[in-house]
C-alpha positions as a printed Julia matrix, in Angstrom:
267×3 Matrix{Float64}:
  94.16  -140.34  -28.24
  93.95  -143.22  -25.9
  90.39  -144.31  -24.84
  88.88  -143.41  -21.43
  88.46  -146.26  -18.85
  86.72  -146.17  -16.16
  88.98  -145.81  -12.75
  91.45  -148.43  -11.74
  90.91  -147.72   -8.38
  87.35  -149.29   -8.27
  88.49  -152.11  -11.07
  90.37  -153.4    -8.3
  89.83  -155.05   -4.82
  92.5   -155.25   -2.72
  90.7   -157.22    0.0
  90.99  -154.46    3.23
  88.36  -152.85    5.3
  88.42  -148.8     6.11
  90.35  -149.42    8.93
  93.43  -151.58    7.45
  93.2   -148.35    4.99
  94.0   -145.66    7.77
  96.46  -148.13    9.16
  98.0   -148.18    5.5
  98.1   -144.38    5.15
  99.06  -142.73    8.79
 102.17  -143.64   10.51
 100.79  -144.66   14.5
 102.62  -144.64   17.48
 101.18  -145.46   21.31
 103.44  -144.59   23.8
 103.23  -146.69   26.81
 104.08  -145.78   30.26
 105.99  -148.58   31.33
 108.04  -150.14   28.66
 111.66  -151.33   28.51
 114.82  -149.31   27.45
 114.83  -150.39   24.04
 111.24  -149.83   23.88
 111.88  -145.9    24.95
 114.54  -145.9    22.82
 112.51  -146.92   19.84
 109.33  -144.09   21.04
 112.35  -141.51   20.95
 113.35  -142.33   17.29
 109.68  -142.69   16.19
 109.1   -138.91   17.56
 112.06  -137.91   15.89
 111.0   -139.3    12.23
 106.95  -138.01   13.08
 108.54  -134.31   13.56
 110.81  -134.43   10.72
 108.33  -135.51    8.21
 105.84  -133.21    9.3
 108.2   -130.95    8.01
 106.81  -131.81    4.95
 103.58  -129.24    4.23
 102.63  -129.61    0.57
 103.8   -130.82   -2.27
 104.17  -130.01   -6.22
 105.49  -132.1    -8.24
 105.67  -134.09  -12.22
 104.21  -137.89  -11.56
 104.82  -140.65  -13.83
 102.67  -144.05  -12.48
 102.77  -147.62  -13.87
 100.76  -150.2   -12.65
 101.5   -153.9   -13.42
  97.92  -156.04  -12.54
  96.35  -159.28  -14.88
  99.15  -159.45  -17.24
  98.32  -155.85  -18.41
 100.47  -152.27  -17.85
  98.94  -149.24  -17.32
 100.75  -145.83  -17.43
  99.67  -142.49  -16.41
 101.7   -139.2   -16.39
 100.44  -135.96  -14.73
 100.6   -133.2   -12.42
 100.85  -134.13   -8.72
  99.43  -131.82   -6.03
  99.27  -132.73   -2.09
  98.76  -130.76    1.31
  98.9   -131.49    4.97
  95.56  -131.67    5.38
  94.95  -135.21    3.38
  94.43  -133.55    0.32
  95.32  -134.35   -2.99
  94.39  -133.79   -6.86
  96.17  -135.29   -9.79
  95.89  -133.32  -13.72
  96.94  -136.46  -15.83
  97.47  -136.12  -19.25
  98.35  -139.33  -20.47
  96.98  -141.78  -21.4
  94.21  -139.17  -21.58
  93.2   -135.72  -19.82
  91.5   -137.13  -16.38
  91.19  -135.16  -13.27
  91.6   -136.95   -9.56
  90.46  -134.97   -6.54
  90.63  -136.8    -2.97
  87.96  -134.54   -0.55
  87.5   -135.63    3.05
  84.47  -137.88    1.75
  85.21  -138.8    -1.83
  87.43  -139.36   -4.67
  86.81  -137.5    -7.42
  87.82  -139.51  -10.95
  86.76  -136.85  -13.72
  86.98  -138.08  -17.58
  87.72  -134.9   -20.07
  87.02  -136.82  -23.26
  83.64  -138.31  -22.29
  82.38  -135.92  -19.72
  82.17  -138.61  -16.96
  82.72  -138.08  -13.15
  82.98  -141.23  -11.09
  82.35  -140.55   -7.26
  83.48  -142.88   -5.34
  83.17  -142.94   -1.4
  85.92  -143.39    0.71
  84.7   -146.42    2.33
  84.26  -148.16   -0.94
  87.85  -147.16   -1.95
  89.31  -148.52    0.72
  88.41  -151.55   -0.68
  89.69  -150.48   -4.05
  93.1   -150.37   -5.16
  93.92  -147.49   -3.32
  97.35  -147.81   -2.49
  98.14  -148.31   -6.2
  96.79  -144.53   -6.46
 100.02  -143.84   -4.28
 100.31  -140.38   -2.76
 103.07  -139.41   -0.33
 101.51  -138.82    2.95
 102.16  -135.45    4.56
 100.53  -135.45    8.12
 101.75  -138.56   10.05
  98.6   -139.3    12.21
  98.99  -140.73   15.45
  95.92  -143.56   16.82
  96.87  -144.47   20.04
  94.21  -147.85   20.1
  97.05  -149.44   18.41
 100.13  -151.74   20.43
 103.31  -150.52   19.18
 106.79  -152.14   19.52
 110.57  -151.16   19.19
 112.09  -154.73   17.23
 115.67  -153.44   16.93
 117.89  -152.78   14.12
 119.0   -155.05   11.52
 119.84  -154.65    7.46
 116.88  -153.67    4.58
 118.23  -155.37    1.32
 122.52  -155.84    1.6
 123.52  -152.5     3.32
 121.07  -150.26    4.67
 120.65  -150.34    8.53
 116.86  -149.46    9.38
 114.94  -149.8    12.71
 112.35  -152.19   12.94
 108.78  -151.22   14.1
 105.12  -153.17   14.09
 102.27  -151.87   15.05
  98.92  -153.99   15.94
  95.16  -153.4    16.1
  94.26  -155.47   18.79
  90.16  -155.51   17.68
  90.84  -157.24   14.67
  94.75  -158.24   14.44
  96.12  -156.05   11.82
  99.64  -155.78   12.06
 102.29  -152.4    10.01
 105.7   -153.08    9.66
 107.64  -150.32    9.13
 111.47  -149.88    8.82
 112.89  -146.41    8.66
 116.74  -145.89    7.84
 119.32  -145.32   11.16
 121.01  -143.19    8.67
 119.24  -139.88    8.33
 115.48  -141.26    9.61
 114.3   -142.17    5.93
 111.47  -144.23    5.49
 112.14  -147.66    3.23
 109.45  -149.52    3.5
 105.9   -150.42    5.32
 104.02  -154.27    4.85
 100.58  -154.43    5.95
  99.8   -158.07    7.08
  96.27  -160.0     8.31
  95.74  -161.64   11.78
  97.25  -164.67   10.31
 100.23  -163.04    9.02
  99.49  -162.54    5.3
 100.9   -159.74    3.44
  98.4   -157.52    2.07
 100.34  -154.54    1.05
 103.96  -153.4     0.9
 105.09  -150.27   -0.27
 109.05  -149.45   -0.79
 110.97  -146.34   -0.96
 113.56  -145.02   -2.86
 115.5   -142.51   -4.83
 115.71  -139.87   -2.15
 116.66  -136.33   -3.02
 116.92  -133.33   -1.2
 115.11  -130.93   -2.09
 116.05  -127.85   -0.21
 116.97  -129.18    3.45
 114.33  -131.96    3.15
 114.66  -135.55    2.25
 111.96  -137.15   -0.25
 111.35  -140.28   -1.76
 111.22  -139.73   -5.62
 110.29  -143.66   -6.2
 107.77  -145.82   -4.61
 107.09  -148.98   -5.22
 103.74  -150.4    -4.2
 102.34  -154.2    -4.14
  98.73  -155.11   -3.06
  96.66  -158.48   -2.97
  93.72  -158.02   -5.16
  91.09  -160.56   -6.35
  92.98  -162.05   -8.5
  96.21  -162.59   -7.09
  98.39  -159.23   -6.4
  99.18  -155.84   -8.39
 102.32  -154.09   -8.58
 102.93  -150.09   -9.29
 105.37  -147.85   -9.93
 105.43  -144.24   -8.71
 108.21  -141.7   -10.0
 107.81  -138.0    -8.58
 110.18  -135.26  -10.48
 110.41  -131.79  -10.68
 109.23  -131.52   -7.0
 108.5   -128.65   -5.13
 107.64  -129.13   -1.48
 106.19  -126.54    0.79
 104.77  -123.85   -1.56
 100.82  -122.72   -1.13
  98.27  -124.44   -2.6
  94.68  -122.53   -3.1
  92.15  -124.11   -1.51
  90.47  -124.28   -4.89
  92.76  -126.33   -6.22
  91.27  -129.5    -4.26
  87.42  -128.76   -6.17
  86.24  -129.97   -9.43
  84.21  -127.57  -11.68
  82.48  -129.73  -14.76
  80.57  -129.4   -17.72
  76.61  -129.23  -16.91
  76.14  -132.28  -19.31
  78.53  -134.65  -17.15
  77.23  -137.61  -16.48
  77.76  -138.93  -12.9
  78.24  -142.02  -11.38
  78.32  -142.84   -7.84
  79.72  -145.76   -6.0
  79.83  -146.73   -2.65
  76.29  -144.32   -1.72
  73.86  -146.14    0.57
């Protein structure tokens, strides 16, 4: 049986604040009143791709992660579970039995073997790794402090047409990119840079199946800047199920009364 380590996700530090983190995790549009034709143009397909992904209520699904950071791999296979409300909880079973539950204020990182819950705070990981914990986002938010702009259509990789968004946080110069396919609205890929243009993130979709009438990515491809240089990973969702109930005790953590708990991130 593999040994337990303690959670990648605080091992790492991507070098972000909370608020690149909901930047990196909603979708954002602002819709201006006065704003040229392309610009309305662009606001019209946003709404169209916001309203067809929140199609999109829950998912179910078989996830396979590897994640490429200091010369080392790590792999992790387990069950996937996600709802609209931000909610998510992973059963892994390799490379051992571990439990993760995201709760509005933490993430819960539960070790079988050794009886050891890590609680980390949602502040602290958005200065973890957390995009290399990927997790299709259901509910596109919408934070209307940030500019938005319509760049126009041009080619992702050799022969996929995609529109061409950014998004900026004026307080601290944060920019999204985000290109979503002309063909059929699919998103293909999201950069988050710094006020001086550096890439901090980029995440890339791929493999899209239908399942049912909907469209979902069944790769993702995510690379962050950490401390010590950048980190790739590899998520593969298969077997998916999207839009079937989830209990709301599904998204709790019941544990042994010996199991020893560690905190980060508490003031």
């Amino acid at each position: 049986m593999a040994a337990e380590r303690r959670p990648f996700l605080y091992s790492l530090h991507v070098m972000f604040t909370n608020k690149i983190l909901k930047i990196f995790i909603s979708t954002f549009v602002v819709f201006n009143t006065t704003v040229s034709f392309s610009q309305t143009a662009g606001n019209d397909i946003l709404e169209k791709f916001i309203k067809k992904s929140n199609n999109i209520t829950s998912i179910d699904c078989f996830l396979e992660q590897i994640i490429y950071e200091n010369n080392t791999i790590e792999k992790y296979k387990g069950r996937y579970r996600a709802d609209y409300k931000g909610r998510f909880r992973i059963d892994y079973i390799e490379p051992s039995n571990q439990t993760v539950v995201s709760t509005k204020n933490n993430l819960l990182w539960y070790m079988h073997e050794s009886h050891i819950l890590y609680v980390i705070k949602n502040d602290l990981s958005a200065s973890g790794n957390a995009a290399l914990l990927h997790q299709p986002k259901i509910s596109l938010g919408i934070d209307r402090s940030l500019l938005s702009r319509y760049l126009g259509i041009w080619p992702v990789g050799f022969f996929t047409l995609a529109h061409h968004f950014i998004f900026i946080d004026s307080k601290n110069g944060i920019k999204l990119e985000m290109a979503i396919s002309v063909h059929e609205l699919k998103l293909l890929k999201k950069r988050i840079l710094d006020r001086d243009g550096k890439e901090i993130m980029k995440e890339i979709y791929g493999d899209y199946q239908h399942i049912g009438s909907l469209l979902f990515p069944c790769r993702v491809d995510v690379y962050a800047r950490t401390k010590n240089g950048y980190a790739r990973s590899i998520s593969l969702y298969n077997n998916v199920q999207l839009n079937i109930p989830l209990r709301d005790d599904l998204f709790k953590i019941r544990v042994p009364k010996e199991t020893r708990v560690l905190t980060y991130g508490a003031k």
